[in-house]
ROGUBA-860719 format. One record per residue: residue number from 1; residue in one letter; chain; x negated, y negated, z of N, C-alpha, C in turn. Coordinates in steps of 0.2 Angstrom, whole numbers, plus 5000, padded with zeros to 4 digits. Each point is the difference from the previous one (the first is absolute). Layout:
REM ROGUBA-860719
NUM|A|A|X|Y|Z|X|Y|Z|X|Y|Z
...
//
This chain:
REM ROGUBA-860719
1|X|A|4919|4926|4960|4996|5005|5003|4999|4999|5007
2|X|A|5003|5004|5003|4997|4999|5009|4992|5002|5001
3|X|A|4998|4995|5004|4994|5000|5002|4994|5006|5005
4|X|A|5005|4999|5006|4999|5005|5004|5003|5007|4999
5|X|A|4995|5005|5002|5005|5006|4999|5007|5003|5004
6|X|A|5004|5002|4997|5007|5003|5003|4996|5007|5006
7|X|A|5007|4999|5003|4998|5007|5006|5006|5006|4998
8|X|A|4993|5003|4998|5005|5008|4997|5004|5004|5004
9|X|A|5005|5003|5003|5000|5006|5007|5005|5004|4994
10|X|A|4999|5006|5002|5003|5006|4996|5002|5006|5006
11|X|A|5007|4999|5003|5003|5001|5004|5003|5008|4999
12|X|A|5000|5007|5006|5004|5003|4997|5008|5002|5001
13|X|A|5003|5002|5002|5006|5001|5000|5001|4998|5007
14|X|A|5007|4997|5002|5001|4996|5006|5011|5001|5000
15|X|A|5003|4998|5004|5005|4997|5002|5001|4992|4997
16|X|A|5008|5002|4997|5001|4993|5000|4998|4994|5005
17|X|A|5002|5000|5006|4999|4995|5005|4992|4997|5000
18|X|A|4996|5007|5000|4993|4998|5000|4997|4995|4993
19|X|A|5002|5005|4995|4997|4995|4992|5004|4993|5001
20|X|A|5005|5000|5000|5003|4992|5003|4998|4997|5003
21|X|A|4997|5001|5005|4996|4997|5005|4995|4996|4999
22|X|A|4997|5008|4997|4991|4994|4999|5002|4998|4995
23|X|A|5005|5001|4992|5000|4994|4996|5001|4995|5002
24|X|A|5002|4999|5008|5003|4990|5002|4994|5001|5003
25|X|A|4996|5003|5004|4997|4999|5004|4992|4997|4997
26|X|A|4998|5002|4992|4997|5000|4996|5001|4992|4998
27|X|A|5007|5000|4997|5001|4991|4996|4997|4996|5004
28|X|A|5003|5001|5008|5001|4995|5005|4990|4998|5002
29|X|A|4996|5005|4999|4994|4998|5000|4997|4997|4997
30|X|A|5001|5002|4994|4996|4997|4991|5004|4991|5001
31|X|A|5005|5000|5002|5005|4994|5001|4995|4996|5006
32|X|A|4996|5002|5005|4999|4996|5004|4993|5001|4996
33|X|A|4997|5003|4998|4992|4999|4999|4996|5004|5002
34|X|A|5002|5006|5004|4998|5004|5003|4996|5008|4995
35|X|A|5003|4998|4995|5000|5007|4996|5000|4998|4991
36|X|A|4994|5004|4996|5004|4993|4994|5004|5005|4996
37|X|A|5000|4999|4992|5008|5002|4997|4999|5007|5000
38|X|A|5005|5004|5001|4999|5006|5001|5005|5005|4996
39|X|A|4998|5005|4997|5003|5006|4996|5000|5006|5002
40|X|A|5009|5002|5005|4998|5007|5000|5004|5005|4997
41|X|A|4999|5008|5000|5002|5004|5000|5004|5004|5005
42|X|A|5004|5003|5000|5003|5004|5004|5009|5006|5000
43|X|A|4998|5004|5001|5007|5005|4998|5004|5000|5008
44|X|A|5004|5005|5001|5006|4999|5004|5004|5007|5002
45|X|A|4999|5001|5006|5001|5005|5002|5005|5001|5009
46|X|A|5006|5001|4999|5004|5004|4993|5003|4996|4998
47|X|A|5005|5002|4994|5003|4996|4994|5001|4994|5004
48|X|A|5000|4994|4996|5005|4996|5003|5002|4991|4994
49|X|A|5006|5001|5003|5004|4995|4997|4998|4993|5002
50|X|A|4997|4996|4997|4998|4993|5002|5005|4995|4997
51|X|A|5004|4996|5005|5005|4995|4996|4996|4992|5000
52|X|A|5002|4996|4996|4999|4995|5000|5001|4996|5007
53|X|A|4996|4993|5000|4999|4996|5004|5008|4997|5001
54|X|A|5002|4996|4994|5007|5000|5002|5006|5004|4998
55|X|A|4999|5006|5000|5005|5004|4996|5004|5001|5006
56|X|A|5007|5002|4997|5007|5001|5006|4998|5007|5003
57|X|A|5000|5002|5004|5000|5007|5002|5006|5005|4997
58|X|A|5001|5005|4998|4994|5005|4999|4997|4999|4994
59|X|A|5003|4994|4996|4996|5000|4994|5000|5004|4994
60|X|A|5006|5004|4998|5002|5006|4997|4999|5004|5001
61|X|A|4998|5000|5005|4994|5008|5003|5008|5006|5004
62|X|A|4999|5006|4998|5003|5005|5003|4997|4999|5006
63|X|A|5002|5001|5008|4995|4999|5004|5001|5009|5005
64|X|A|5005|5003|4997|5003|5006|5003|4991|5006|4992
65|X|A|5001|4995|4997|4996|5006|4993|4996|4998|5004
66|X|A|4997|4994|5001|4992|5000|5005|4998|5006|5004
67|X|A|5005|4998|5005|5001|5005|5006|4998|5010|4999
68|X|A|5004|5000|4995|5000|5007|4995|4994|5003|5000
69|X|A|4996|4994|4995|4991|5002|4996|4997|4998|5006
70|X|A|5003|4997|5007|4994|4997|5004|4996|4994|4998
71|X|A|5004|4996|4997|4995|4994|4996|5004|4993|5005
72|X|A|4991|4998|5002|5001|4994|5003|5003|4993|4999
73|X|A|5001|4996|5002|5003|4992|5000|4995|4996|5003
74|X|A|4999|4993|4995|4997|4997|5005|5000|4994|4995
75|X|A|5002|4994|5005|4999|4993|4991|4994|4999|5002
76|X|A|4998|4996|4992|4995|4996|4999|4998|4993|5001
77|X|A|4993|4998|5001|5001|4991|5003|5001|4996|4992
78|X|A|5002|5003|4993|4998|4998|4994|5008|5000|4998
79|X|A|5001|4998|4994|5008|5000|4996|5002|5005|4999
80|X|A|5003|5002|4993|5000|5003|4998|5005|5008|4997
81|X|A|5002|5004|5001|5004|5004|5001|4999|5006|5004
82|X|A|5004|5005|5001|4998|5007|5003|4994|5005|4994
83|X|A|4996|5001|5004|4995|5005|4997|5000|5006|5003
84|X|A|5001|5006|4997|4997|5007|5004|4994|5002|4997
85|X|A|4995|4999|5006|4994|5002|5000|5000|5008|5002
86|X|A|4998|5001|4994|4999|5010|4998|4994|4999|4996
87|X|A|5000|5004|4995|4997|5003|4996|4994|4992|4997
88|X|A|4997|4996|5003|4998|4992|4998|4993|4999|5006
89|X|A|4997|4996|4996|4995|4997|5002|5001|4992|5000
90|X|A|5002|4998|5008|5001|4992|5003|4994|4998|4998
91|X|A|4999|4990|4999|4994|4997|5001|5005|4993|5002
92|X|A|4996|4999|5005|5002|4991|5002|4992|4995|4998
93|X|A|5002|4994|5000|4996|4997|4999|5000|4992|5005
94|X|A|4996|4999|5003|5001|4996|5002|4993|4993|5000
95|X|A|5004|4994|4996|4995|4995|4999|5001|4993|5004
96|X|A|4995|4996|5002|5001|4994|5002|5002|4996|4996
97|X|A|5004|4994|4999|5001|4996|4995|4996|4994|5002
98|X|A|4995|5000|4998|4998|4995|4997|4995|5001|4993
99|X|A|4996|4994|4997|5001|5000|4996|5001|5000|4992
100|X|A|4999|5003|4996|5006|5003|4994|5006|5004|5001
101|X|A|4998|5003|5008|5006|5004|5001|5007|4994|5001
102|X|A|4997|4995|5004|5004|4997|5004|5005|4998|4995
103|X|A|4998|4997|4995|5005|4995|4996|5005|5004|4995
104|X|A|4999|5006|4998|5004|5007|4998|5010|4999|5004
105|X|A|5003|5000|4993|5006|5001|5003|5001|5008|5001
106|X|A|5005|5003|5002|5002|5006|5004|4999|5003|4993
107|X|A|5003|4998|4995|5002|5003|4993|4992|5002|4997
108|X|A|4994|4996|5002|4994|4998|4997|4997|5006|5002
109|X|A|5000|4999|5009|4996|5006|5003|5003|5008|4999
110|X|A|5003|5000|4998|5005|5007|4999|4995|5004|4994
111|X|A|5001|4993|4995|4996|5002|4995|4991|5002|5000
112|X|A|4999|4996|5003|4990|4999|5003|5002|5008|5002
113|X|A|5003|5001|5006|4997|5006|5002|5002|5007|4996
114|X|A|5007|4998|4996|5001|5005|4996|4996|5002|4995
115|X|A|4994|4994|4996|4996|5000|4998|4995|5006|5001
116|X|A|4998|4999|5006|4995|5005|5002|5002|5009|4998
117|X|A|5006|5000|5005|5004|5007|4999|5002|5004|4995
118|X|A|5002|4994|4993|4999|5001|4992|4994|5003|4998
119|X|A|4992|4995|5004|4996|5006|4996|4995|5005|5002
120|X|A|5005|4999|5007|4996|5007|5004|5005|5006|4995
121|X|A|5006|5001|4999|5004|5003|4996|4996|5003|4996
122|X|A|4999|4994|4995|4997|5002|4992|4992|5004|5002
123|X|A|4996|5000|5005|4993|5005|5000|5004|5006|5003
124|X|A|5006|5002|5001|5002|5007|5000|5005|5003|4991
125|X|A|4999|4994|4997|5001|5001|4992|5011|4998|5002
126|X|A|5001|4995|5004|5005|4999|4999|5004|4991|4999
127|X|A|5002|5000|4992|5001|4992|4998|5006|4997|5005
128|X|A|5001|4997|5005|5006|4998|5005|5001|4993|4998
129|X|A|5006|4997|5000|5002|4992|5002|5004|4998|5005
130|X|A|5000|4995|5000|5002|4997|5004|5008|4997|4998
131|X|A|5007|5004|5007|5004|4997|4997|5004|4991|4997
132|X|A|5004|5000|4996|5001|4993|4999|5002|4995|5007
133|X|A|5001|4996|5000|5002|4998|5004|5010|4999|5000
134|X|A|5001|4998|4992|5009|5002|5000|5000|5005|4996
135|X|A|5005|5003|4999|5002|5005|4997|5005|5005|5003
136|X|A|5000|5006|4996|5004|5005|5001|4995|5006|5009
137|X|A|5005|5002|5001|4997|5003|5004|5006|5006|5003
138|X|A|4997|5004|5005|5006|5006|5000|5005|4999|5003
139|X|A|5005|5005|5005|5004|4998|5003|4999|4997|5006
140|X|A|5004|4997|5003|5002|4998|5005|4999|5003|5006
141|X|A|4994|5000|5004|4999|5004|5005|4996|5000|5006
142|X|A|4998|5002|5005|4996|4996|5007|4993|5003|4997
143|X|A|4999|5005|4996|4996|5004|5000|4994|4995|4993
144|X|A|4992|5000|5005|4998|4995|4996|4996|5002|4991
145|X|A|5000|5007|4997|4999|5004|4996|5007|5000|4994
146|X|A|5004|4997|5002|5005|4997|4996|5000|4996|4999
147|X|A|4995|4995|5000|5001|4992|4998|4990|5000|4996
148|X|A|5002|4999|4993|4994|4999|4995|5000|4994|4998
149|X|A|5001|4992|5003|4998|4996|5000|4994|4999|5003
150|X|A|4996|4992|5000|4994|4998|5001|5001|5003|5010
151|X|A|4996|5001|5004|4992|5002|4999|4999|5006|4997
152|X|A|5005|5005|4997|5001|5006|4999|4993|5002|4996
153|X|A|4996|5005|4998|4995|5003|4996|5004|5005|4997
154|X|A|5000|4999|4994|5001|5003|4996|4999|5004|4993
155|X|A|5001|5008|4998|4998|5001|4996|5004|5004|4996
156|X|A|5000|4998|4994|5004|5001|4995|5007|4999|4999
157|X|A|5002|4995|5006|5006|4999|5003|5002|5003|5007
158|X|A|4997|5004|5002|5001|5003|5004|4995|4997|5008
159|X|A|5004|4999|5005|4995|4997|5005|4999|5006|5004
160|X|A|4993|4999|5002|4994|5005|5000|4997|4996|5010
161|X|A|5001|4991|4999|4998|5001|5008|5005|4993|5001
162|X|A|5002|5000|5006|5006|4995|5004|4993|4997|5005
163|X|A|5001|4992|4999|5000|4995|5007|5003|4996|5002
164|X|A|4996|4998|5003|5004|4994|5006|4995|4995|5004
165|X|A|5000|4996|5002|4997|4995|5001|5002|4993|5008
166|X|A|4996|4999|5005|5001|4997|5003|4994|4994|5000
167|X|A|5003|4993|5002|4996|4993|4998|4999|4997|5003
168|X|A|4998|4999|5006|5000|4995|5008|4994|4995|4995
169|X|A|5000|4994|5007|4995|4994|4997|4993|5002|4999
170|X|A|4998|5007|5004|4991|5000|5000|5000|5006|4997
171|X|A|5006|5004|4996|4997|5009|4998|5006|5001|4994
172|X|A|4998|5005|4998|5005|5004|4996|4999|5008|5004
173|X|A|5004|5001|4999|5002|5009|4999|5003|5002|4995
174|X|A|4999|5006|4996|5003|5003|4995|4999|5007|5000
175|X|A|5004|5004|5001|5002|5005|5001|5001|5004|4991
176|X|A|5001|5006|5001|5001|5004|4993|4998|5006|5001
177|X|A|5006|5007|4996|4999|5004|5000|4999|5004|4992
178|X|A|4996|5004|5000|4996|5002|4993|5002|5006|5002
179|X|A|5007|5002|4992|5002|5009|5002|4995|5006|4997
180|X|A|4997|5002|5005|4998|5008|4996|5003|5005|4999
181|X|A|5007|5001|5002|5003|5003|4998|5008|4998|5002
182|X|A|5004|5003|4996|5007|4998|5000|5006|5007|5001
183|X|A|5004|5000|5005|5005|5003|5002|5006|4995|4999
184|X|A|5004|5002|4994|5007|4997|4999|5005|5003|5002
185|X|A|4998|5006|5003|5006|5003|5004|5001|4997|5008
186|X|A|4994|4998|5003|5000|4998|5005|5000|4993|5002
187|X|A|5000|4996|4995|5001|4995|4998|5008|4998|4998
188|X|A|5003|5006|4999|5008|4998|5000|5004|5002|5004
189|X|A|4997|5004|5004|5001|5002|5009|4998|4993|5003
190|X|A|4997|4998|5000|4997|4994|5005|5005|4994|4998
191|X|A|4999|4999|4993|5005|4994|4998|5007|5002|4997
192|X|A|5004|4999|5003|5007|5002|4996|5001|4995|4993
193|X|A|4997|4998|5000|5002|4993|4995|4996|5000|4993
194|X|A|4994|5006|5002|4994|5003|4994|5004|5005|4995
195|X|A|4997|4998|4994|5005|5002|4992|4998|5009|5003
196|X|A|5009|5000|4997|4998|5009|4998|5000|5001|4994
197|X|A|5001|4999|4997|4998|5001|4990|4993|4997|5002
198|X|A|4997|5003|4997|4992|4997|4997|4997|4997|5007
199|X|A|5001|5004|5004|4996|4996|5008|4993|4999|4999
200|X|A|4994|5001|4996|4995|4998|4998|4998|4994|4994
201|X|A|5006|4999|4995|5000|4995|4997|4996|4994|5000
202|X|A|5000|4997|5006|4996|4996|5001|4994|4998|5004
203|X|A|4999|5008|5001|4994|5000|5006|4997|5003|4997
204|X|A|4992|4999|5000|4994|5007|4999|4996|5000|5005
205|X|A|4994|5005|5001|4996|5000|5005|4992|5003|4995
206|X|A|4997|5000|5005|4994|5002|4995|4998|5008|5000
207|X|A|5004|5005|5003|5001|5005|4998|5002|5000|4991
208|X|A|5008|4997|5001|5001|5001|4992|4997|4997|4996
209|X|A|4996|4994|5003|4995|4997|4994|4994|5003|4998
210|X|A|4995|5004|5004|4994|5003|5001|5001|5009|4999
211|X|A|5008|5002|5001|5000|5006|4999|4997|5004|5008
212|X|A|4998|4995|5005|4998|5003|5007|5001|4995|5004
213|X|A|5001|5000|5007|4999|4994|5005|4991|5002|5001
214|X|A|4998|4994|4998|4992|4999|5004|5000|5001|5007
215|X|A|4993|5001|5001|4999|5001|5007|5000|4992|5000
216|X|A|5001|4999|5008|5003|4992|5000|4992|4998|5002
217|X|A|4994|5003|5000|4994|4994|4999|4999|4998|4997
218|X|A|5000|5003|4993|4999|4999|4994|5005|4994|4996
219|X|A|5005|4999|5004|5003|4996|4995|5001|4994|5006
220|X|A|4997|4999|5008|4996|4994|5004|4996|4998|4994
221|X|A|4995|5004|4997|4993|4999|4999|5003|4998|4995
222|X|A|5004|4999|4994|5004|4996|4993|5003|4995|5002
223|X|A|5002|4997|5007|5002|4997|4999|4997|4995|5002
224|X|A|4995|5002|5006|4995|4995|5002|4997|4998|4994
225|X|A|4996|5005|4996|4996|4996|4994|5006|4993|4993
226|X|A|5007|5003|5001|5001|4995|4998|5003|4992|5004
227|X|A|5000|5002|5003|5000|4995|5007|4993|4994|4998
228|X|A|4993|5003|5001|4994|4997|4999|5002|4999|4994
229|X|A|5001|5001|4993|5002|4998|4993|5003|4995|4998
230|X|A|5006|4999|5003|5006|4995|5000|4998|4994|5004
231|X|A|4998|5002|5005|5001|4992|5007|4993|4998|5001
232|X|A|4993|5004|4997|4994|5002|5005|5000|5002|5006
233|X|A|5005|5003|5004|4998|5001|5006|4998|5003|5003
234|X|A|4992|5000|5002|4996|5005|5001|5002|5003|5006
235|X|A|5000|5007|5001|5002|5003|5007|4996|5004|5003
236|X|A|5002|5000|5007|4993|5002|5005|5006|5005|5004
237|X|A|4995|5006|5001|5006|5004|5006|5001|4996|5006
238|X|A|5004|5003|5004|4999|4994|5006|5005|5006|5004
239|X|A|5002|4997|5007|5005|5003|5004|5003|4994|5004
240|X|A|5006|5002|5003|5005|4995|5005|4993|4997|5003
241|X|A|5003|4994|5002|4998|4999|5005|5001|5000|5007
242|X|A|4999|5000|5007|5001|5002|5008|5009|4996|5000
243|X|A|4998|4994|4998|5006|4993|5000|5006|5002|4994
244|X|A|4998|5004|4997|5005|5003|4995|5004|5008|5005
245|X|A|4995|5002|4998|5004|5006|5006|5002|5001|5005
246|X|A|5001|4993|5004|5001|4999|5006|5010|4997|4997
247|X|A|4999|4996|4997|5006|4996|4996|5003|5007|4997
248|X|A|4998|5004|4996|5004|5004|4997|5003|5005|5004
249|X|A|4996|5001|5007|5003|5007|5003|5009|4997|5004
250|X|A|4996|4993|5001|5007|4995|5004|5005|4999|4996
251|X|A|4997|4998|4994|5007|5000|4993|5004|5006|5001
252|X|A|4995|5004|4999|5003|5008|4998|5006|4999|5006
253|X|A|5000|5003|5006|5000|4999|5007|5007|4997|5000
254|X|A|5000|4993|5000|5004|4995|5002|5007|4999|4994
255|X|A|4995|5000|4994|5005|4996|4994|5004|5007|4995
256|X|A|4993|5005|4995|5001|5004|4994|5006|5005|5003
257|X|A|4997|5002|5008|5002|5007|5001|5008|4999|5003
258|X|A|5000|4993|5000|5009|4999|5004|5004|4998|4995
259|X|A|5005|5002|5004|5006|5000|4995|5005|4994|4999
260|X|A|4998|4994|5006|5001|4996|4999|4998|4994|4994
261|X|A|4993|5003|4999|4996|4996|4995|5004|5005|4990
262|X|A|5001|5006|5002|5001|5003|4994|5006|4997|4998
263|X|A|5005|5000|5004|5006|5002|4999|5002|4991|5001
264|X|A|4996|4994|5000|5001|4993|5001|5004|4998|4996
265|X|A|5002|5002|4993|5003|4998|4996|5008|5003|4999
//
């Protein structure tokens, strides 16, 4: 059980380069002491395609179909594979390791936080797991809604949210996207490499599960509560801090929005 309370921020719609930002710009404080372990929300506007930390550019990504819909680029400080962020509600997490956090292998922590996510899930009436760690998984592709091994959430075989995770000595970052809803058409324009027979097969969102996409407070407010259920972690609203937004608008600025940094691999 963590002791101290978590700092809540419930962000609304931003640019790639910006959400990127303050997620580094967030670890990097929790990491010094400046900030304690923090849980946010936040959506993404306009569309855009996030590739992993070390993924090869473009990552199977169409980048002429981007151009088309107008959906942005931009990598992430985390693993992982390409994610299009549409129709989804983001959450990062960022914790200090020490503690019980500290001695947690990569595999362990994945699971802790996945914990939480699983029973913020179930107060929306939804039973999720967690994928295996070996196993069968789909095809072969850049795009990270194709691959339903561990840290995958899953429900009924079907995975429902993708993350990713970054480990320095004094923080974690973990990154995840939670679909509210699902476009398989758009999803096979973007990836060339996404099934055309059965392009939902392996994916659900909580439109199909609930029969509606939620308003996205209400399902903050389910996941927060299982968040405090799973881990203890009590949360407090909170916002940036002066030393965070100062770090995120330079990040954004220097690193998210260049092409050098996108296109480094």
């Amino acid at each position: 059980m963590d002791e101290l309370p978590w700092r809540l921020l419930s962000h609304g719609l931003a640019d790639g380069a910006w959400n990127m930002a303050v997620d580094e710009a967030i670890a990097q404080s929790v990491g010094d002491g400046l900030a304690p372990a923090t849980l946010r929300y936040y959506g993404w506007k306009p569309l855009t395609i996030s590739l992993g930390y070390l993924q090869r550019s473009p990552g199977g990504v169409d980048l002429l179909a981007c151009r088309r819909h107008g959906i942005g680029l931009v990598r992430r400080i985390t693993g992982g594979r390409a994610v299009l962020h549409a129709d989804e509600l983001t959450y990062s997490v960022a914790v200090p390791l020490h503690g019980s956090w500290r001695s947690l292998s990569v595999r362990e922590l994945f699971a802790r936080i996945s914990s939480g996510l699983i029973a913020g899930l179930r107060y929306m009436g939804i039973e999720a797991t967690l994928g295996e760690s070996r196993g069968p998984d789909g095809p072969a592709s850049g795009a990270c809604f194709l691959m339903r091994r561990m840290p995958a959430i899953l429900v009924g075989g079907r995975k429902l949210l993708g993350s990713a995770m970054r480990r320095w000595d004094r923080c974690l970052l973990q990154q995840g996207s939670l679909l509210l809803d699902f476009d398989p058409r758009l999803h096979q324009e973007i990836f060339p490499e996404w099934p055309v027979e059965n392009p939902t097969s392996g994916v659900t969102c909580l439109r199909a599960l609930l029969g509606n996409s939620p308003p996205v407070a209400d399902v903050v407010t389910a996941l927060r509560e299982g968040w405090q259920e799973a881990l203890g972690a009590v949360g407090v609203e909170g916002s940036l801090l002066p030393v965070e937004r100062a770090a995120a608008k330079e990040a954004a600025h220097l690193r998210y929005a260049n092409d050098a940094w996108t296109f480094r691999r």
